[in-house]
N, C-alpha and C positions, 0 to 999 in steps of 0.2 A: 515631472521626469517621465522618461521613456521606459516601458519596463517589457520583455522578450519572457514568454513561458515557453519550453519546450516540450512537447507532447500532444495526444491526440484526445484521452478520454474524459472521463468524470472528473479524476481526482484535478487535470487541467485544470475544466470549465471551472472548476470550486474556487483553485487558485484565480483565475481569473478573477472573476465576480466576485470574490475578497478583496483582491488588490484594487482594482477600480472602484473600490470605495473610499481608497485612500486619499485625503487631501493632495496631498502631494504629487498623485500618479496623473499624470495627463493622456498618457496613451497606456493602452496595453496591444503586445502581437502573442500571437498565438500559433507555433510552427511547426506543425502543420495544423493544431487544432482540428475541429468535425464541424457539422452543420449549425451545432448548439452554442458554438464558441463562436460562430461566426457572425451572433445577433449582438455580443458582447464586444467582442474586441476583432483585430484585424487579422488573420489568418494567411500566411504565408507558407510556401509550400518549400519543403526541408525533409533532406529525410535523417530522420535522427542513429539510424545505423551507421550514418559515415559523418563523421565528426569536420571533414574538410564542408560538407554543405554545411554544416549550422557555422562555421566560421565565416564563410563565403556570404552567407544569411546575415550573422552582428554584422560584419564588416559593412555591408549596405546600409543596417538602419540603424547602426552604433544605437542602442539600447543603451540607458543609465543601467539598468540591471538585470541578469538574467537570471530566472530560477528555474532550474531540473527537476521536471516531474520524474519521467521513468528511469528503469535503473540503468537499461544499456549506455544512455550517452556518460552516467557516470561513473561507470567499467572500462567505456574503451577514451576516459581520459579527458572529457571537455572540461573539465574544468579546471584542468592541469593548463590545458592549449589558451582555453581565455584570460586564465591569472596572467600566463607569459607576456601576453597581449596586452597587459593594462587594463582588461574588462571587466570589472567586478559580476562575480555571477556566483551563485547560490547555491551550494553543495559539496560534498564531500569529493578530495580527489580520488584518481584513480586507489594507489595505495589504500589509502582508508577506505575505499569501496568496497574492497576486498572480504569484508564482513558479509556481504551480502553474496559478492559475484560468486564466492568461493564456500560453501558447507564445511567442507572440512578444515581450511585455512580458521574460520568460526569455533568450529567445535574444539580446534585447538589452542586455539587463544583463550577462549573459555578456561580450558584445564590450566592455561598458564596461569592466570590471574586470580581461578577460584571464584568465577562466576556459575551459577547452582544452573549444570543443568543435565539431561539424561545421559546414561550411560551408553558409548557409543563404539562402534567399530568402523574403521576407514577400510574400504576396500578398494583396488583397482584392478581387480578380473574377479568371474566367475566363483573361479575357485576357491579366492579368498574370500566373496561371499559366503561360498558352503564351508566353509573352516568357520566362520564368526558365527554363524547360527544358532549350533551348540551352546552358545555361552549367553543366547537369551531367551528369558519364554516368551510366548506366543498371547498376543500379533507382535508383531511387529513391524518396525516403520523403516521402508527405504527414502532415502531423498538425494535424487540429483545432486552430485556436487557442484552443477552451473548453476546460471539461472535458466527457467524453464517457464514462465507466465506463471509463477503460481500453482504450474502442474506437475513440479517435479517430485513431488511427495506420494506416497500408496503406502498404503497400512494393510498387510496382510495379516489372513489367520494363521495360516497354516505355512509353515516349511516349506510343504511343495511351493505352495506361491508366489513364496519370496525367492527363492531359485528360480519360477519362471520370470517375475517381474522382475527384478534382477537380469534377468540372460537380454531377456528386451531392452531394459535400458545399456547393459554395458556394449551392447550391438548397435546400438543406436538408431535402431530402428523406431525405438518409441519415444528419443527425444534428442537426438542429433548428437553432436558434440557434450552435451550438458549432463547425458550420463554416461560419460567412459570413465570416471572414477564415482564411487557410491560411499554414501554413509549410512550403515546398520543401527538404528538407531530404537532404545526401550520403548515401548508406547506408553506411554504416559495418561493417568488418568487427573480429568477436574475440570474446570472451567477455565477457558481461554482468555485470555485479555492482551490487548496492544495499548503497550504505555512509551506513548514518545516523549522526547525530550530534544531543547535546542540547543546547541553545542557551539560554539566557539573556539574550543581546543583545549580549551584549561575547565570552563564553568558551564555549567548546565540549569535550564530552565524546563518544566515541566510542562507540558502541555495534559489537557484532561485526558481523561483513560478513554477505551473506547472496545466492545467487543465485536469482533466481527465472523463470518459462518461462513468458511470455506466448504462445504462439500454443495455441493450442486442441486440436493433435495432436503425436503422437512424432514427433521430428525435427524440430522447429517446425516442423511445417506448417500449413496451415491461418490463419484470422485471428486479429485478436489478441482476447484476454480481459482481463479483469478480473485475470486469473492463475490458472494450473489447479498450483503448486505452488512449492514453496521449499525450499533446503536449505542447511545454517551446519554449518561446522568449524570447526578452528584454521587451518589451514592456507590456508582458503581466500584468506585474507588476510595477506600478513609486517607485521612492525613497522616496514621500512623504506616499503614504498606506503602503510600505515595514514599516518603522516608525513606525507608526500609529499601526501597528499590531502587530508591538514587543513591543508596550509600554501597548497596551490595550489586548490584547492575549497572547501572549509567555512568554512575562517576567512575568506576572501575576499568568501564570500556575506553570511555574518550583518556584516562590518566594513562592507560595500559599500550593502547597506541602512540602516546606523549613519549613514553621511556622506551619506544620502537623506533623512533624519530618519523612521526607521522602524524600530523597534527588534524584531528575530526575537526570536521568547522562543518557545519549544515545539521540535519533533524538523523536522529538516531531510534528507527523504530525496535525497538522490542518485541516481540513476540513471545506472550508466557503461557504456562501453562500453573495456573493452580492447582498446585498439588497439595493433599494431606502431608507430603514433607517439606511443603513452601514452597515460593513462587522457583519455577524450571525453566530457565530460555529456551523455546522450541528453535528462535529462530532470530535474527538481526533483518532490518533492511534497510537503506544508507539512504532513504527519501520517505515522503510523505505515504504512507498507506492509502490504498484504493480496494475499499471504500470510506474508510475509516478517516480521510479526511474529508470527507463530503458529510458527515455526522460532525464533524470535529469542528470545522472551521462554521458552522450555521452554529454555533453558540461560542463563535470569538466576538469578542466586542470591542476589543483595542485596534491598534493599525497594523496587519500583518507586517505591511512593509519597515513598521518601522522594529521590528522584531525578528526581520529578517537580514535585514544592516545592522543592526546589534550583533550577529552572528561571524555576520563575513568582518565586520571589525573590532572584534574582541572583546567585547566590551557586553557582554549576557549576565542577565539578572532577573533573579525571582519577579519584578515587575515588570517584564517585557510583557505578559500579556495579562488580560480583564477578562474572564466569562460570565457568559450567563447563567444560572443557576436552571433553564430549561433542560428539559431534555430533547435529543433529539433521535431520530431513525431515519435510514436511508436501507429501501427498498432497490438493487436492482434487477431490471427487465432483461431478460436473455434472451436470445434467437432460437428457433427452435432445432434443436441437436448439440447447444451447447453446454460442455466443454467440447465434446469431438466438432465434429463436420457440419456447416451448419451454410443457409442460402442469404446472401446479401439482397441491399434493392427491397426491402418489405414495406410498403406504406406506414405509416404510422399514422394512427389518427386519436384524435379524445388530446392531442397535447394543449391545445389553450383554454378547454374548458377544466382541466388539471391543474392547469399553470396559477387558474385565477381564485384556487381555493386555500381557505386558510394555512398561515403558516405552512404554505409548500414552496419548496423550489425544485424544481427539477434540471438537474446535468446531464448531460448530454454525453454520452459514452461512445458508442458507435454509429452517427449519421450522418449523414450527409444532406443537404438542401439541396432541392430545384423547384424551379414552378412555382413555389410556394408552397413547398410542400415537405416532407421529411421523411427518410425511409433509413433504413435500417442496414447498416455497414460494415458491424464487427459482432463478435460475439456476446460481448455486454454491451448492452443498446441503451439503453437509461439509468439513471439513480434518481428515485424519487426522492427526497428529503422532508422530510416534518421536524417542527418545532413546537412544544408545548411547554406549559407549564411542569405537566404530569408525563408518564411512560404510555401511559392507556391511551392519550388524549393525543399523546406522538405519534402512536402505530394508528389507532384511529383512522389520523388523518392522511398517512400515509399510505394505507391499500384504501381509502375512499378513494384518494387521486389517484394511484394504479388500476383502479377499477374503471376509470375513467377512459383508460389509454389502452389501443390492441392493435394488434400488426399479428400479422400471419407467423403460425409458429409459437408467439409470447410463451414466457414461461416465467416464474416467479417464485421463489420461498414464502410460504404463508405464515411463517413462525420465526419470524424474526422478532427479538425482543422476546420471545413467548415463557423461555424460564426465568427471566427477571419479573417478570408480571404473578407467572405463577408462586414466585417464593413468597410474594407479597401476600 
């Protein structure tokens, strides 16, 4: 069968190079895909901001199936337009996106259902910023009510700050449209974790946990990103909180939107926060995590595809998928200046003597090809991926092969994985 990914980055090329392993899969497209996707599968050019191109796009190479990487196309609805259509394609509709597209739409559905998570205020101006202040200590977290890449979030110390970060976003100076309504949200202390799950609209299937490091430097410093890395063990999750978190999280979400009349069909990422009061939703998002499925999917060992047809037809079960009991870590490479401002076009070199070292695979996030050559396109430019047996033996292998690979600018987190290592 014909199978259509939509997107440009990592978390793509993953899906790709997954599917194409599947007995079943005879082609894969990739639309728009990068330079990395283009050694995998076929690369057709779409722009995923107008839902009439990727219709325009299936209609040409009728796809048996398509699956949505990023969130916009399933916000402004492709998968409402292609079910109409007779297409079978991969993802949560519009409605049910809503988790993701919308923070407070989130934080309120939360409170409806009694899903655990911070204490929050909805603001839409200024001034009801400065009225909600008062009523939390310091820091605290603003986040975009849109979506923003990932960078709609800022953890301030002080009052003054969040009054000025705040003024910037409801101006929209600092993120367009996506902060003119805001959420005041506790900060939360613990360790982070993203636990997805696959949905079909009544039952849920777990996929392994996975922790990933949004801010931009070692020691989370710095702002947040899109994500500069991810790393999945056994351990990092038991089978008693795996539980715990389907009975009080996941199954809650997809039942809660059921008695909404809105039925989740596709992956339901989680975003928690470990707290000493139990696990906190920071956050939902209605597709695959990036980078976290690039960790995720290099220790699946059953057929995504056929786990993904489980999904769109109802029919999901504890056995849809098989892991390996490795670990794995995924490093990625940024351009230099990023999250802000940052210069496309940068050589890259060191990627096949990378490519051919142990247990590594490397995706392709922001490049492009010519020449034979590969240079540097977006602001996350690579995910290097390792596989081990062991955590140590994972990262290992993955800043060997990042040491491998440099383009003008590179920049990279060196402690990824680094407190799972240390508890040990």
């Amino acid at each position: 069968m014909k199978v259509l990914v939509i997107g440009s980055g990592g978390r793509e090329h993953a899906l790709v190079w997954k599917l194409r392993q599947s007995a079943r899969v005879s082609k894969v497209y990739c639309a728009p895909g990068n330079g990395g996707i283009a050694a995998e599968a076929e690369c057709l050019p779409a722009d995923v901001k107008k839902i009439e191109s990727l219709i325009t796009l299936a209609d040409q190479i009728r796809p048996d199936l398509t699956v949505v990487g990023p969130e916009l196309p399933l916000t402004l609805g492709v998968v409402d337009e292609f079910t109409q259509r007779g297409w079978k394609i991969f993802g949560p509709t519009r409605a049910a996106a809503r988790l993701e597209s919308s923070k407070s739409f989130a934080k309120e559905f939360m409170q409806r259902y009694q899903i655990p998570t911070a204490h929050y205020a909805i603001c839409k101006s200024l001034d009801e910023v400065r009225h909600a202040l008062p009523h939390f200590h310091m820091p605290v977290v603003l986040k975009a009510d849109g979506l923003a890449a990932g960078k709609g979030v800022v953890i301030c110390k002080t009052k003054d700050e969040a009054t000025a970060v705040a003024a910037e976003m409801v101006s929209g100076r600092m993120l367009g449209e996506a902060g003119s309504r805001l959420v005041v949200e506790e900060c939360l202390r613990g360790e982070e974790l993203s636990f997805l799950v696959l949905s079909d609209g009544e039952r849920v299937a777990p996929l392994v946990a996975a922790q990933d490091y949004k801010r931009v430097g070692d020691g989370d410093t710095g702002p947040n990103t899109g994500g500069m890395g991810a790393y999945s063990t056994q351990s990092i999750l038991d089978a008693q909180m795996q539980n715990w978190l389907l009975q009080h999280v996941a199954r809650p979400v997809v039942a809660g939107m059921k008695s909404e009349g809105v039925e989740y069909r596709g992956v339901l990422y989680c975003g928690l926060m470990m707290t000493a009061r139990g696990p906190m939703v920071l956050e939902f998002n209605c597709r695959f995590g990036d980078p976290e499925t690039q960790a995720i999917l290099m220790r699946l060992e059953s057929d995504l595809l056929e786990a993904l047809e489980a999904a769109i037809e109802g029919r999901v079960s504890d056995g849809d998928f098989r892991w390996s009991p490795d670990a794995t870590v995924c490093v990625v490479m940024a351009s230099g200046g990023y999250p802000g401002a940052f210069e496309a076009g940068k050589k890259v070199l060191g990627l096949e003597e990378a490519g051919k070292m142990e247990g590594i695979k490397i995706f392709h996030a922001g490049t492009t090809a010519r020449d034979n050559a590969y240079f540097t396109a977006g602001g996350r430019v690579l995910s290097i991926t390792a596989r081990a047996p062991e955590l140590n033996t994972a990262v290992e292998r993955a800043y060997a092969a990042a040491s491998k690979i440099g383009f003008e600018g590179a920049h990279y987190r060196k402690d990824i994985a680094a407190r799972a290592l240390n508890k040990k």
